[in-house]
N, C-alpha and C positions, 0 to 999 in steps of 0.2 A: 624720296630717298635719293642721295648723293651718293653713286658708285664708282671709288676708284679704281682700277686696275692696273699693275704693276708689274714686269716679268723681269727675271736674271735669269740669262743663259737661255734663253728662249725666245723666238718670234711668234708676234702677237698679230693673230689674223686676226682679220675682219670676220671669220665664221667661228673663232674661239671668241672672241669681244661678244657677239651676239649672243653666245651661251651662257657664257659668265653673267651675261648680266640679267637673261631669263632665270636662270634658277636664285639667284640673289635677291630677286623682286618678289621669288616665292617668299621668302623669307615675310613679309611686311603678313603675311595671312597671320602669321604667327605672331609676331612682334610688332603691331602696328605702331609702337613710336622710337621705331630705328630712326633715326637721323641722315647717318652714314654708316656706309659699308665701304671696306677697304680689302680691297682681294690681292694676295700675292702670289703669284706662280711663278717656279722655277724648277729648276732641274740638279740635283745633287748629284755627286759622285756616291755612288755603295758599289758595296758588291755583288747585289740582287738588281739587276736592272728592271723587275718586276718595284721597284717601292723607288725609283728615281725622280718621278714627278711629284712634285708637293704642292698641293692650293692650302694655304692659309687664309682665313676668313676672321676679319678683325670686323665690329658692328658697334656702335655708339648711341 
């Protein structure tokens, strides 16, 4: 499986890259003919800074 990862408004460590792409790979247990997975992370403006980070998860 082909995982990309992508961020806006955010830096993208080498120990966030590593987790992302562990639990992503969980994924194949379930879905074993994913292709690719497409991960987005970024950071929105609200007004609860409790719900500001957002991972979207796109799978083909």
């Amino acid at each position: 499986m082909e995982v990309s990862i992508f961020t806006r408004k955010m830096e993208m460590t080498p120990r966030l890259r590593e987790y992302v792409e562990r639990k992503v790979e969980k994924l194949d247990r379930y879905l074993p003919s994913i292709e690719e997975a497409r991960v987005e992370l970024k950071v929105e403006n609200t007004r609860s800074a409790d719900h500001s980070q957002v991972a979207q998860l796109t799978v083909r």
